[in-house]
KOLLO-64636 format. One record per residue (C-alpha): residue in one letter; x, y, z. Coordinates in steps of 0.2 Angstrom, whole numbers, plus 2048, in hexadecimal, padded with zeros to 3 digits. Layout:
<nodes>
aXYZ
...
</nodes>
This chain:
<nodes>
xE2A6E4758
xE376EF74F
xE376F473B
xE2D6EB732
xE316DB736
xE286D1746
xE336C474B
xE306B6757
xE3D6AC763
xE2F6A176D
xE1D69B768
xE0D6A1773
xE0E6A0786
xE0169E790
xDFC6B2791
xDF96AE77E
xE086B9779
xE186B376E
xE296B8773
xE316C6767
xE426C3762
xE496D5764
xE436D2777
xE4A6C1777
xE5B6C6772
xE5D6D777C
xE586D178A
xE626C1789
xE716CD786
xE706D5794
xE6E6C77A1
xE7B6C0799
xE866CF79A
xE816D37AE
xE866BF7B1
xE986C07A8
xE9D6D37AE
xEA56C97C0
xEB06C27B5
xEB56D07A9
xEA96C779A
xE9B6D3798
xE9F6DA786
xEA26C777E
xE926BF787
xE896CF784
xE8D6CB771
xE876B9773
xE7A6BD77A
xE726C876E
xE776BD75E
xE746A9765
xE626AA75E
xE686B574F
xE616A6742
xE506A7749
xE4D6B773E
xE4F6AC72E
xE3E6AB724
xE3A69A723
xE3E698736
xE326A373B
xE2669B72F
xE2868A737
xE28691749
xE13697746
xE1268673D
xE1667B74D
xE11688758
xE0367F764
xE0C66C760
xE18662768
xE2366675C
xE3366E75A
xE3867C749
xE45671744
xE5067C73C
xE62682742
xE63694748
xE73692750
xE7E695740
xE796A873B
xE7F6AE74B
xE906A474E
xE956AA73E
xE906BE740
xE986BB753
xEAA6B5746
xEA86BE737
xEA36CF73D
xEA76D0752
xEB76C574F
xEB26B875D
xEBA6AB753
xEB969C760
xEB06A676D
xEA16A4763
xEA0693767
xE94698775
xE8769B769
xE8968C75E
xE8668176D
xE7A68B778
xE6D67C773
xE7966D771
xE8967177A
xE99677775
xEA566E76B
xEB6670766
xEBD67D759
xEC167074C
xEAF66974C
xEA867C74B
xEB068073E
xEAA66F734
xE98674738
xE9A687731
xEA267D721
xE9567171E
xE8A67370E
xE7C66F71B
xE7E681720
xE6F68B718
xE7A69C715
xE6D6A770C
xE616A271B
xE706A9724
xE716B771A
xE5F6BA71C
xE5E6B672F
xE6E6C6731
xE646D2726
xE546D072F
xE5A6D073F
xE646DF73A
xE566E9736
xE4C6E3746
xE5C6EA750
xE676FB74E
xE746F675A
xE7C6E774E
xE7E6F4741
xE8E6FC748
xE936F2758
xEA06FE764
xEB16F4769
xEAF6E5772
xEBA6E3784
xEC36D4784
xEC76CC796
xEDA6CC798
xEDA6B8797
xED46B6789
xEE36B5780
xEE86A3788
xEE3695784
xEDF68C792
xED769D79C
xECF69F78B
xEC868E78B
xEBF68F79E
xEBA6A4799
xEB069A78C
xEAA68F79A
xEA269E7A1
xE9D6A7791
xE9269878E
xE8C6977A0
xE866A97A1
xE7E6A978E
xE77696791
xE6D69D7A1
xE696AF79C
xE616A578D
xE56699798
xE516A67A5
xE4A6B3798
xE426A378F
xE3B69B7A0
xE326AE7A5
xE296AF793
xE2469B795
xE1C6A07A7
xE296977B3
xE306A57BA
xE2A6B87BE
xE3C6BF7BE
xE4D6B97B7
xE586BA7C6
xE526B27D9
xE4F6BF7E9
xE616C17EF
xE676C0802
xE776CB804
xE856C380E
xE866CE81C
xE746C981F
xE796B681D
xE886B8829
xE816C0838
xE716B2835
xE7D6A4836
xE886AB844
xE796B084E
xE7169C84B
xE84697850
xE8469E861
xE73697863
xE7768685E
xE8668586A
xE7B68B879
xE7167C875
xE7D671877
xE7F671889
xE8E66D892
xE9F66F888
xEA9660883
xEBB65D882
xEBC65F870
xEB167186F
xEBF67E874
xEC8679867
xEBA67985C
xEB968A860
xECA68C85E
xECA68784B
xEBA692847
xEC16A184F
xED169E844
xEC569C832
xEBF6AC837
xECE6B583A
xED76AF828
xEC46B481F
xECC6C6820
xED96C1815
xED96C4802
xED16B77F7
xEDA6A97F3
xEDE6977F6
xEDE69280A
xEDE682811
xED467A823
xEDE66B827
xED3669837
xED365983F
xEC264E83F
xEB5653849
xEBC66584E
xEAD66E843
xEB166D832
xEA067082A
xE9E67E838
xEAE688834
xEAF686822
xE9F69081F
xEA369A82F
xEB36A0823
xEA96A1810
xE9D6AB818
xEA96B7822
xEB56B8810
xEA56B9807
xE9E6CB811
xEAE6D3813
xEB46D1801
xEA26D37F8
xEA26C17F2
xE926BB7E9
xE8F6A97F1
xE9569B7FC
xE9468A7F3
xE9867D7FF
xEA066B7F5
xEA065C7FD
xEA564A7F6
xE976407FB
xE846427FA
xE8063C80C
xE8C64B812
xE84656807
xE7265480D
xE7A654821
xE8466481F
xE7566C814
xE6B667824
xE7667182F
xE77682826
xE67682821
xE62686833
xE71690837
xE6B69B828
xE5969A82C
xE5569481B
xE4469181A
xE3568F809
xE316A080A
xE446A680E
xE4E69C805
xE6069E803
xE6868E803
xE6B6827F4
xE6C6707F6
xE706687E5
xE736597E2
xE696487DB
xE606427EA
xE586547F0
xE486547EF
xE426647E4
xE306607E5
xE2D6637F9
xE256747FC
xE2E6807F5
xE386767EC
xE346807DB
xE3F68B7E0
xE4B67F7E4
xE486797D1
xE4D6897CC
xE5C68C7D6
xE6367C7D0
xE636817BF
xE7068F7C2
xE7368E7D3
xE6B6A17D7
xE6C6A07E7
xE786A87F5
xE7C6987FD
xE7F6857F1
xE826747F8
xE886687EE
xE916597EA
xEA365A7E5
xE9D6517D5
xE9065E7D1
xE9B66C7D2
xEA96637CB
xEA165B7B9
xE9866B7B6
xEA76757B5
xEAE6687A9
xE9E6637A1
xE9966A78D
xE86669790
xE7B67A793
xE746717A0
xE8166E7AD
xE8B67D7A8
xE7B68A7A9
xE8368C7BC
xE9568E7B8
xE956A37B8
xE8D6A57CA
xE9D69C7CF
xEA76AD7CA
xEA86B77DA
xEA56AA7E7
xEAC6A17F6
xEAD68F7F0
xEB06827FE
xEB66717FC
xEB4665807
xEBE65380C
xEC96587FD
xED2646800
xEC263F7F7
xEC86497E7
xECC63B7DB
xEDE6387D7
xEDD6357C4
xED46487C0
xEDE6517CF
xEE865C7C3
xED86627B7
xED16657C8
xEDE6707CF
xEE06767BD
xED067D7BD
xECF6817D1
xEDE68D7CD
xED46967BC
xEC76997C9
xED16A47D7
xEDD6AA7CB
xED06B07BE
xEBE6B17C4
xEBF6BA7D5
xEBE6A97DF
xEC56A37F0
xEC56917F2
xEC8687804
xECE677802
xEC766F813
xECC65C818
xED4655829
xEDF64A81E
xEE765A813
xEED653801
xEFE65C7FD
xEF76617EF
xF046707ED
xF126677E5
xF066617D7
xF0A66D7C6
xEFA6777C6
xEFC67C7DA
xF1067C7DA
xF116917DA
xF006937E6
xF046997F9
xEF6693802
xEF069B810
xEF0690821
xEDF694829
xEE768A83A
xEF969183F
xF00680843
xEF4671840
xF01666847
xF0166C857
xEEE66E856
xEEF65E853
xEFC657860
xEEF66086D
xEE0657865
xEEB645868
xEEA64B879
xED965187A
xED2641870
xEE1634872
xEE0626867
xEE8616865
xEED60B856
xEED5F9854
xEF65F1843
xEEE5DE840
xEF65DD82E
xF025CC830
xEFA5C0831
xEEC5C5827
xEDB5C3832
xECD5BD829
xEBC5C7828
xEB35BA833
xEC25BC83F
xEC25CF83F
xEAF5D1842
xEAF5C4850
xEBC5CE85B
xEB25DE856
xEA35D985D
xEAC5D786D
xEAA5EB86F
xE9B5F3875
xE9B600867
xEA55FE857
xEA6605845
xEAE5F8838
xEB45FF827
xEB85F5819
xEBD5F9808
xEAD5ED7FE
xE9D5EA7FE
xE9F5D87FE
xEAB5DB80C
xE9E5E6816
xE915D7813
xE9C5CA818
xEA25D4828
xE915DA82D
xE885C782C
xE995C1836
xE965CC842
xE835C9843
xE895B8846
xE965BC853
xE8D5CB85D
xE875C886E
xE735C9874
xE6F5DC872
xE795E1866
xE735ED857
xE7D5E8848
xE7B5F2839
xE815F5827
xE8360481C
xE8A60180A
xE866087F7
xE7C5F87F5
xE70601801
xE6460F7F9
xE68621800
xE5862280A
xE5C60E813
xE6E617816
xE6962981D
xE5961E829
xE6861082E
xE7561D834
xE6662883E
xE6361A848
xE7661384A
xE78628850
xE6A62685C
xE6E616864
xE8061C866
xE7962A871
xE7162087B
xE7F61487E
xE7A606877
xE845F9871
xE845F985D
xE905F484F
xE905FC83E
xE995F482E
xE9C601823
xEA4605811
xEB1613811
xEA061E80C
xE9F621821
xEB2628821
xEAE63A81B
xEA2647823
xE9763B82F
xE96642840
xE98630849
xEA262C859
xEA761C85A
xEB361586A
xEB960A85F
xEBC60984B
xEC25F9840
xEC95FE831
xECF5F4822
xEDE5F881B
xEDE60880E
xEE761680A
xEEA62281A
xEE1631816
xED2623815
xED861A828
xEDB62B830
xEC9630827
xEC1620830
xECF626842
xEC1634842
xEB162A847
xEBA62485A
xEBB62D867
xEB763C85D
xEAF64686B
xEBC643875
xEB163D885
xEBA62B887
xEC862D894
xECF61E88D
xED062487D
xECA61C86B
xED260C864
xED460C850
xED95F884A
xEDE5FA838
xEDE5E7831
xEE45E1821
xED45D281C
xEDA5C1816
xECD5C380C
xED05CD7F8
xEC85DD7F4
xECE5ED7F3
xECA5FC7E9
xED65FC7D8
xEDD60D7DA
xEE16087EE
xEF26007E6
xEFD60B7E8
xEF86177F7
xEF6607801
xF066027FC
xF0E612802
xF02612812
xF09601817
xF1C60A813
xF1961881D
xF0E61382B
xF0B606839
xF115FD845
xF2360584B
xF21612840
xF13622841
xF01624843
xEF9629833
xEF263883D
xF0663D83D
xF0364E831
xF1664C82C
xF1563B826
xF0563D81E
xF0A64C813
xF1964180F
xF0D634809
xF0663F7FE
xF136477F6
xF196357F2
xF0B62D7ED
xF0863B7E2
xF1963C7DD
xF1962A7D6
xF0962D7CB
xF0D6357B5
xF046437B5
xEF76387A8
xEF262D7B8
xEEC63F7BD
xEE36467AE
xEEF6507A8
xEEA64B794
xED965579B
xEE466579B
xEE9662789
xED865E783
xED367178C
xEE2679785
xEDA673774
xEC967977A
xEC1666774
xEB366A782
xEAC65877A
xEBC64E781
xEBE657791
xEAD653796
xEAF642790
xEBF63D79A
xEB96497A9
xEB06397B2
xEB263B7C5
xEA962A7C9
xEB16227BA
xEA26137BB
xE9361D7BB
xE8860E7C0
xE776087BA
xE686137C5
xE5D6037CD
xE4E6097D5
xE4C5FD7E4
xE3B5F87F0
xE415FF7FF
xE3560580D
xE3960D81D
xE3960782E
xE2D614835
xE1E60D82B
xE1C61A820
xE1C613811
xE24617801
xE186177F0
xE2A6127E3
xE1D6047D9
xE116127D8
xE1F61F7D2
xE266117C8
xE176107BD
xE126217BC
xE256217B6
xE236157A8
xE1261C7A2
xE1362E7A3
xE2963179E
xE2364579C
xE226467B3
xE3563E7B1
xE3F64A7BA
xE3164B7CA
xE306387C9
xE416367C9
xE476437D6
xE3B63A7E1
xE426297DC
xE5462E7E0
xE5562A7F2
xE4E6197EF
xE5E6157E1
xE6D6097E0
xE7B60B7D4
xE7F5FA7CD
xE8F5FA7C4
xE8A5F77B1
xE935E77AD
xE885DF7BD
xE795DF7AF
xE815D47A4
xE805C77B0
xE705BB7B0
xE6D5B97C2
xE6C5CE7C2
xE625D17B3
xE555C77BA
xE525D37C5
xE515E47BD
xE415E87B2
xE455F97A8
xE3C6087AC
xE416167A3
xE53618799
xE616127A4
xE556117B3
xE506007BB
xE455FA7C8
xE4E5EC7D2
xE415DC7D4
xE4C5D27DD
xE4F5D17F2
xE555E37F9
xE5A5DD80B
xE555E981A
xE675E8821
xE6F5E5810
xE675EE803
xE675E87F2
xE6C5D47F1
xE725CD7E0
xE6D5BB7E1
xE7B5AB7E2
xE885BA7DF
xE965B97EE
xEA15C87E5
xE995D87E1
xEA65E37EA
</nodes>
C-alpha cells in the first residue's frame, strides 16, 4: 500500500492475500527491464512494464475485481487503454506502446491501434482517473528521467522485430510475477547452469560415449575429424557459419559440440537446437540429454515441442520452461522456433527475448520451406546483426542461400576447410553407386518386386498412397522371412517411433527387412541401409535418402542408391520445378547428386527462377508496415495445417494405452485439456482438412473437443489410419 489508495492487480491467492498493484507493476518493470538489457531494450521495456496494467487503478475496475473475486469470472473491463496512451502521450513511445495494448490479445498493426485509442468506446475520464491514482500510488511517473533508445529503433524493419522483443520480455515478466502470486512458482527465473559447467559435462559424456563403442569404423576418424574442426571455428566471433558435413559424419554431435564451445568462450546465454521434424527432435533430445547429464532434479535441457510429454516426473518444470524456454539448453522443432518468432500472440512470443544472446542452431536447413525462405533469412539476419546471436546453418545438402537478397552481403564462416575434398574422401571411405531407372517409367508393383530381391532395403516414395501401394507390393513380392514394414504420416508418432525401433534392431542383427518409407525417413534418422530405392525428387531430397546406405561405411562393396521415376502419378506440388531442374542437372552421363559443385548450381538456379513472392517476400513488406496481424497470418510453415484425429492405436509390447479412457475424461471434464491432450499427442494423425468433407471419412470421426477427433474407423498396425474405398489420399 502506498498513499492513500490500496490498489489491487489480482484477486486472493491461496495464502489468502491479494496482489498490490504498485508490487505488480515494479516488479514487472524490472523483470522486464533485466530480460530486454541483452538487447539494449531495458529503458522502453522497463516503461512498459511499469504502465501495462496502468487502467487497473481506475475506480470502477477495482470495484468489479472484489465483486467477482472468488468466481469464475473475469473484471470485464479494458485496462490496457490508460497506459498505451500515457506510454504516447507523455513517454513518446508512439508505436512502441503497442506492447502494452496487446500484452492480453496480441499486437496489432499501427493503423488498428490508433482506431482503438479513437473509439468513443474508450472511457477517457476512467483513463484519466486510472493516471491520477496510479500517480499518486507511485512517485517515479511523476518526473520520468530520459529514456535510452536502442540504435535500431529508427528502422522500420529493425524497429518492427525490437518490438517483437519488447513484447516478449513485458508478455513473460508479466506471467512470471503473476504465476509466483497465484502459487505456481516460488521464484520468477529457473536455477541456471553456466556454460562452462554444460561444456565440460558434455565433452566429459562424449569421450565416454566414444569408449563405449568399441572398435572404430571406417567412418569415425573423420567424424573426429569434423568435431575437431566445429571446435576449432567456436573461437571465432559470433556470426553466421555453416556445417555442410556429409551424412552420417556426426552432425547432431558436432553441432552442439560447437554451440556450446562458442557459447562459453563468448558468454552466450543458451544453445537452442532447431530441427525440422519432430521424430529428430525427440532422437537428438535423447542424445544430449545424457551427454549433459540432464536429469529431474538437474534439469538443463529443454525439449519443446507438441508430442513431449510435460506430465512425466518432473515434467512441471518442463511446463514451465516451455513457457519461455528458461532453460540453458532448448530443443525444438524448426516450426516452433520459426512461428513464434513471426507469431502476434503472448503465448508463442513469451520466449522470443531469451533468444538474444544465444547460439541458435539449425539443423537440415534444406527442409526450410521455399516459399517463406526470404522472411526467414530476413529475420535470421536481425538476429546475428542485432541481438548478439550466432546462428549455424547445419545440412549435408547446403542450400546457397547467400545469393538470396537477405544473405547476399553475409560472409559465412566455413566450419570445414574444404567439404569437397572431405567429401571426395568420404566417396572413398563409403563408395556409393547410382542407378537411374527413369525411361521407361517402372511401375510401383514393378519397383517393389526387384526391391525385395535385396536382403536389406529402404524405399522412399514421395506419397502416402505411393508408400501403401509399394509396402502391400512388396509384402506380396518379399520372400519367406522377410520383415517388411511401413512408416508414413497416416501412421500416429508413437506407431512411427515403435516401427523404426524395431526396423534399427533387426538391422543389427542382420536380418533381412524392407522398410517403405515417405521422405519423413530422409532427415536425421540414424539408419544404414545397403541398399536405398528412391522415387524421383528434388536432389537435396535423393542425396538426403543417399545418406541411409552404406552410411557406416562397413560394406566393401559399397551402397547402391536406385532413384526411379513411378509410372504411377503423385508428387508433392512444390516438387515441380526442383525436380525438373534435378532431372537437368543430374543422371545418368551426367554427376551424382552428391557432386557439391552441381548441387550448389542447382540451387542457385532453382532459386534463381523463383519471384521473390514465390518466397514470401510480401512478408517483408507486411513487417516493414509493422501489420504483426498479417505477418502472422501469411507466416504458415505447413501451409495445411491438418485436422488432429486421435486414433486407437496400442503398442506391440502389451502395454496398453487407456486413449477411450482419456477420450472421455476429454470430453467431460474440457478444464484437464492441456494434460489430456499432451498425452493424446503421440497417438494423433494429421488429416488434411478437405479429407472431412468426404462421407466415407466423416463416418469415421466422432468429435472430441474443438478441432480434435477420435478416428472410429480401421487404424491398420502396418498402415496406420485407413480411409475406407479411398485408393488416393496422397
Amino acid at each position: 500500500m502506498e498513499g492513500r489508495l490500496c490498489l489491487f492487480a489480482h484477486s486472493v491467492n491461496g495464502s489468502g492475500r491479494r496482489h498490490l498493484l504498485v508490487d505488480h507493476l515494479r516488479a514487472v518493470a524490472g523483470l522486464a527491464r533485466e530480460f530486454a538489457l541483452p538487447f539494449g531494450g531495458g529503458d522502453l521495456a522497463f516503461w512498459l512494464g511499469l504502465l501495462h496494467d496502468a487502467g487497473k487503478a481506475a475506480e470502477e475496475w477495482q470495484r468489479r475485481l472484489l465483486v467477482v473475486e472468488g468466481t469464475k469470472e473475469t473484471v470485464g473491463i479494458d485496462h490496457k487503454a490508460a497506459g498505451t496512451r500515457l506510454l504516447i502521450s507523455d513517454l513518446g513511445f508512439d508505436v512502441f506502446a503497442l506492447p502494452v495494448h496487446g500484452h492480453h490479445g496480441g499486437l496489432v498493426s499501427p493503423g488498428e491501434l490508433e482506431q482503438y485509442l479513437a473509439s468513443p468506446e474508450r472511457d477517457l475520464v476512467a483513463e484519466g482517473q486510472a493516471v491520477q491514482r496510479l500517480k499518486a500510488a507511485m512517485p517515479e511517473l511523476h518526473n520520468p528521467p530520459p529514456i535510452r533508445w536502442p540504435t535500431i529503433a529508427g528502422d522500420m524493419l529493425e524497429g518492427e522485430l525490437l518490438t517483437r522483443m519488447l513484447f516478449s520480455a513485458l508478455v513473460d515478466a508479466d506471467h512470471l510475477d503473476t504465476q509466483v502470486h497465484v502459487g505456481k512458482r516460488h521464484e520468477y527465473v529457473g536455477a541456471a547452469v553456466g556454460m562452462a559447467e554444460l561444456l565440460d559435462r558434455f565433452e566429459d559424456s562424449r569421450q565416454a560415449m566414444l569408449a563405449q563403442r568399441g572398435v572404430p569404423g571406417p567412418v569415425d576418424p573423420l567424424r573426429a575429424e569434423v568435431y575437431e574442426a566445429c571446435v576449432k571455428a567456436a573461437v571465432l566471433p559470433p556470426g553466421f557459419f555453416k556445417l555442410a558435413a556429409p551424412t552420417g559424419l556426426g552432425k547432431t554431435m558436432a553441432s552442439a559440440g560447437f554451440a556450446l564451445h562458442h557459447a562459453a568462450q563468448h558468454g552466450l546465454r543458451r544453445v537452442v537446437v532447431a530441427v525440422p521434424f519432430i521424430s529428430i527432435t525427440e532422437q537428438n533430445a535423447d542424445v544430449y540429454r545424457r551427454l549433459l547429464r540432464s536429469t529431474v532434479r538437474d534439469a538443463v535441457l529443454l525439449e519443446h515441442h507438441s508430442s513431449v510429454d510435460l506430465d512425466r516426473p518432473g515434467g512441471r518444470w518442463q511446463r514451465l520452461a516451455a513457457e519461455n524456454w528458461d532453460a540453458p539448453f532448448v530443443v525444438t522443432t524448426t516450426v516452433q522456433l520459426l512461428q513464434s518468432l513471426h507469431s502476434r500472440r503472448p503465448s508463442a512470443m513469451r520466449k522470443l527475448h531469451r533468444l538474444a544472446g544465444s547460439v541458435l542452431v539449425l539443423d537440415e536447413i534444406q527442409a526450410l520451406p521455399v516459399h517463406l525462405l526470404i522472411p526467414i533469412l530476413t529475420m535470421l539476419r536481425q538476429l546475428v546483426d542485432h541481438f548478439g546471436v550466432t546462428v549455424l546453418l547445419a545440412s549435408a545438402t547446403q542450400p546457397e542461400f547467400w545469393d538470396l537478397a537477405p544473405l547476399r552481403e553475409v560472409a559465412p564462416v566455413e566450419i570445414l576447410p574444404d567439404p569437397a575434398e572431405l567429401q571426395a574422401r568420404v566417396r572413398r571411405i563409403r563408395p556409393m553407386r547410382y542407378r537411374w531407372w527413369t525411361e521407361p517409367r517402372p511401375a510401383l508393383e514393378q519397383v517393389a518386386r526387384e526391391a525385395v530381391g535385396h536382403s536389406q532395403v529402404l524405399a522412399v516414395v514421395n506419397t502416402v498412397d505411393h508408400a501403401r501401394r509399394f509396402f502391400t507390393a512388396a509384402e506380396r513380392h518379399a520372400p519367406r522371412g522377410v520383415v517388411v514394414r511401413h512408416l508414413s504420416t497416416r501412421m500416429c508418432q508413437e506407431h512411427r517411433r515403435v516401427t523404426l525401433a524395431e526396423v534399427e534392431r533387426l538391422l543389427k542383427v542382420n536380418q533381412a527387412v524392407v522398410l517403405v518409407s515417405t521422405q519423413l525417413i530422409e532427415a536425421g534418422v540414424d539408419v544404414d541401409f545397403p541398399v536405398v530405392y528412391r522415387a524421383m525428387a528434388p536432389a537435396e531430397n535423393i542425396l538426403q535418402a543417399a545418406g541411409r546406405a552404406n552410411r557406416e561405411g562397413r560394406r566393401p562393396e559399397g551402397g547402391l542408391v536406385v532413384i526411379f521415376s513411378p509410372y504411377e502419378q503423385g508428387m508433392p506440388p512444390s516438387y515441380g520445378l526442383p525436380v525438373a531442374e534435378t532431372r537437368r542437372l543430374f543422371g545418368p552421363g551426367r554427376p551424382a547428386p552428391d557432386d557439391l559443385g552441381s548441387l550448389a548450381r542447382y540451387f542457385r538456379q532453382y532459386y534463381g527462377m523463383l519471384p521473390r513472392t514465390a518466397m514470401g517476400a510480401d512478408l517483408i513488406t507486411a513487417r516493414e508496415a509493422w501489420n504483426f496481424p498479417a505477418v502472422a497470418e501469411g507466416f504458415r510453415m505447413i501451409e495445411d495445417d491438418g485436422v488432429p484425429v486421435v486414433v486407437h492405436y496400442q503398442r506391440p509390447d502389451g502395454d496398453e494405452v487407456p486413449i477411450s479412457a482419456w477420450l472421455e475424461r476429454l470430453r467431460r471434464y474440457p478444464a484437464d485439456g492441456f494434460r489430456l491432450l499432451r498425452r493424446l499427442q503421440p497417438y494423433t494423425v494429421s488429416l488434411r482438412a478437405n479429407l472431412l468433407d468426404k462421407p466415407e471419412v466423416a463416418s469415421c470421426l466422432r468429435p472430441v473437443l474443438g478441432d480434435l477427433y477420435e478416428w472410429i474407423g480401421l487404424y491398420d498396425d502396418q498402415l496406420g489410419l485407413r480411409i475406407p474405398t479411398d485408393e488416393d489420399t496422397s
